[in-house]
N, C-alpha and C positions, 0 to 999 in steps of 0.2 A: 448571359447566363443568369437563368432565377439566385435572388440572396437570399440566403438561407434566414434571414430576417423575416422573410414575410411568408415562409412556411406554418403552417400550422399545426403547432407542438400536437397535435392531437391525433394529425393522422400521420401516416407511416413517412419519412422524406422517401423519393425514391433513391434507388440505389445508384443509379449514374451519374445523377446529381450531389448526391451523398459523396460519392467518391471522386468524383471530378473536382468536389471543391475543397477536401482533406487531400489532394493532391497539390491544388493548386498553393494550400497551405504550407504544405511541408519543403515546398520551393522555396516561398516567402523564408521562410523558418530555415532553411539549408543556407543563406544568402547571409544572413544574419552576422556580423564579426564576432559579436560575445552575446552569449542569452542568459546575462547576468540581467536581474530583474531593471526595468526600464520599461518606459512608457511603451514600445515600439513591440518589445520582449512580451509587455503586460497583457497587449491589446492580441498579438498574434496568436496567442496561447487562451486566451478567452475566447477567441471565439472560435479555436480547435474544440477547446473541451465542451460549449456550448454547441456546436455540429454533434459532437459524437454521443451524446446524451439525449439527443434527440430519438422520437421513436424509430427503428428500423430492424427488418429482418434480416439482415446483410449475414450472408453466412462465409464468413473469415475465410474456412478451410476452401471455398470454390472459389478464391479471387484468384485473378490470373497472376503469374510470378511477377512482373514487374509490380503490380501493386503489392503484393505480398513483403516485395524487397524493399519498397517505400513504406511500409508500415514496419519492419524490422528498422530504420534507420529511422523515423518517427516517433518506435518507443525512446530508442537512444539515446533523441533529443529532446523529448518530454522529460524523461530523466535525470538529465543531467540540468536542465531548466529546472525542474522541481528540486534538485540537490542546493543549486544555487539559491532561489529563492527561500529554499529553509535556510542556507547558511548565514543570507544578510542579514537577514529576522533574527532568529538564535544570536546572531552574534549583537545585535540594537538590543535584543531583549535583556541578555544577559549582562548589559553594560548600565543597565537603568538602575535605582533605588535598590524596587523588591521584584525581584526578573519573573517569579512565580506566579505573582499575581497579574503579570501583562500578557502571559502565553495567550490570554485572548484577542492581542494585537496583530495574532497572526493572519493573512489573511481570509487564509480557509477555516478556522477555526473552526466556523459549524457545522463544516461536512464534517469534522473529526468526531465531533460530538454526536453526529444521527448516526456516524459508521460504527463509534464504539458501542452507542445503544442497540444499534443492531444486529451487533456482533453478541453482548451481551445478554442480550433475548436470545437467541441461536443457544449459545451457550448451557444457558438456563434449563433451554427445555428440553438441551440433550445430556440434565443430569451435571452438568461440571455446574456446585457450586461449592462454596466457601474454598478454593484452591491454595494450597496452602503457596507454593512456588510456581511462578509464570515465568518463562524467557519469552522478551522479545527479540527476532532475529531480522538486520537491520532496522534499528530504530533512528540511525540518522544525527543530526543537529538539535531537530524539533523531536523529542520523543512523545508528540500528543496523546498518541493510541494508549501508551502504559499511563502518561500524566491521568488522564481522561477514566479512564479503567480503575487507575487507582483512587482516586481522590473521588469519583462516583460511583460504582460497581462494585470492586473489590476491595473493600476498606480496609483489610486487613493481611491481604498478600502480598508477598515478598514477590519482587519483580527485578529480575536479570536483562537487562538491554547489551543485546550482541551487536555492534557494527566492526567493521575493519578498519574504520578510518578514525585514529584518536582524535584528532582536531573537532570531527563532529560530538563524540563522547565529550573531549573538554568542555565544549560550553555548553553542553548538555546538562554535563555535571553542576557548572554555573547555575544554571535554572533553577535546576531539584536542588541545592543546596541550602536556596535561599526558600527554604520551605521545610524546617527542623524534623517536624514529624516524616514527612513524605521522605526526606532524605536515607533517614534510618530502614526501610524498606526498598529502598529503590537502588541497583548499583547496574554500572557502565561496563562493560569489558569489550575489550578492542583485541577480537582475534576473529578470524575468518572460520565460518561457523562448520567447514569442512575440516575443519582442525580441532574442532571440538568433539569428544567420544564420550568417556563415562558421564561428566558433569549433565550431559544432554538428559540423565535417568533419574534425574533430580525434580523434574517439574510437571506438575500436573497436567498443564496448557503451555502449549506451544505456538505464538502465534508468526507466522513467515509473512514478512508486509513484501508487498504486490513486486517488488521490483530487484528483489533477491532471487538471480537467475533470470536476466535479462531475456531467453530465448526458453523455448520448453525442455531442449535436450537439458540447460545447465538445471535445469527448477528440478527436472526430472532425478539427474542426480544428485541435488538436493534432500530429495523425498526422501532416497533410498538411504543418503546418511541419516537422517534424522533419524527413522524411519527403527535401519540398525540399531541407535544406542537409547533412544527415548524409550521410557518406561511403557512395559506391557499395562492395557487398559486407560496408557496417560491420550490426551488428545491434541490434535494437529490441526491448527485453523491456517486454513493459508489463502489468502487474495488474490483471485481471478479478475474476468472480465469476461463480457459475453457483448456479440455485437458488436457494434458499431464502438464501442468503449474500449474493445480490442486493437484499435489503434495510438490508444494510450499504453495498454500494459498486456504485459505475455497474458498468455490464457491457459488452463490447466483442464482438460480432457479426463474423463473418467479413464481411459484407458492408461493413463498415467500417474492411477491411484494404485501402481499394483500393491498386493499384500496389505491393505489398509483397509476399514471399514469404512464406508461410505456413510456420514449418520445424516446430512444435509448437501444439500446444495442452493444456496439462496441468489437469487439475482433481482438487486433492486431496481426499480423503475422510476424513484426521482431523484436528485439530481446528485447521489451517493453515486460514484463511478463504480468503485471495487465490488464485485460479489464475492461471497464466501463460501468455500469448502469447508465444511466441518466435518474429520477423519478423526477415527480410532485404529493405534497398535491392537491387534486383537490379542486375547492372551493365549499363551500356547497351549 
């Protein structure tokens, strides 16, 4: 079998080859006892994410069901690998000196930084600037996207980070604490964000990171909550994938933007996985 090594990032992988060998991966990857981050964990998952960022016109919705059920049990386990890996970091980081100033020890660090700039351009030139209230809805262990946003972009907005899980919040909370100013703008709340109703009409931007609603039906009624209690004219960015990166994270279809303004659709092509939806509540 060709290694996807000596393909050339330039032209298209084919698709048989493309998917025979994110197949072949996700075995590896299934086989695994823990995918707590480790050299074996490290290596299996680099060269996942470097196959599926490669060029390709793979169209997700025509793959046959068995792949299809291999890439639902593939987001799962990217998932939960990327939950782990932010939790060891967040929790080293947050145990050092000044835990603020090392969130650059993370290891993706600078996807975070080209995905917030170009979420922030998006942003920009659809009109949402100086915002006064942001929620992030999971934000995790690692809250980089708001870190990043705040301390670069929006210097002066108040930013609400939703996740379910307090332990990731805790040492969340650890990081931005030890950062006086950023602290006083920035707070954690740990409730399940279908449990949230008035407070949601509070915030200009709304951003839903990629992996809240594992599958499209839950993202989908996701939408529709948000959707209901977020402010008429407020906006909704929420992170896709398109292609062959659809084997990392759910994908969101226009068709399942109902009752929302469509103002972008972006999908990058180096080495940033997520694309972004940028929606408007229209006003009644």
């Amino acid at each position: 079998m060709a290694s996807f090594q000596n393909i050339n990032i330039e032209t298209q992988i084919p698709e048989e080859i493309l998917i025979a060998q994110i197949m072949q991966l996700h075995e590896s990857i299934s086989k695994l006892e823990s995918l707590r981050p480790c050299k074996q964990v490290n290596s299996l998952f680099t060269r996942l994410v470097k196959l599926c960022t490669l060029p390709s016109s793979i169209d997700i919705e025509a793959l046959p069901q068995e792949v299809k059920e291999m890439r639902d049990s593939l987001i799962n386990l990217s998932g939960h690998a990327e939950g782990l890996l932010e939790f060891e970091f967040s929790t080293f980081i947050s145990l050092t000196p000044e835990p603020f100033k090392n969130v650059t020890l993370f290891p993706y660090y600078g996807n975070y930084v080209k995905l917030a700039h170009m979420e922030n351009k998006i942003l920009k030139e659809n009109g949402m600037v100086n915002a006064k209230k942001v929620a992030f809805v999971g934000s995790g262990p690692m809250p980089l996207t708001s870190i990043i946003m705040a301390t670069h972009h929006m210097e002066s907005t108040h930013f609400d980070n939703f996740d379910i899980d307090e332990k990731a919040n805790e040492v969340a909370r650890k990081i931005v604490a030890s950062d006086a100013a950023l602290e006083k703008r920035m707070k954690f709340v740990t409730q399940d964000i279908m449990e949230v109703r008035e407070r949601l009409g509070q915030y200009d931007c709304i951003f839903l990171a990629a992996l809240v609603g594992m599958n499209r039906e839950a993202k989908v009624k996701i939408l529709g909550h948000i959707r209901k209690y977020m402010k008429e004219g407020g906006i909704l960015l929420v992170r896709s994938a398109k292609g062959s990166r659809a084997f990392l994270y759910p994908i969101l279809e226009e068709p399942d933007m109902v009752n929302f303004e469509v103002l972008t659709i972006f999908h990058p092509t180096n080495d940033v996985i997520n694309s972004v939806v940028l929606l408007r509540k229209p006003k009644a």
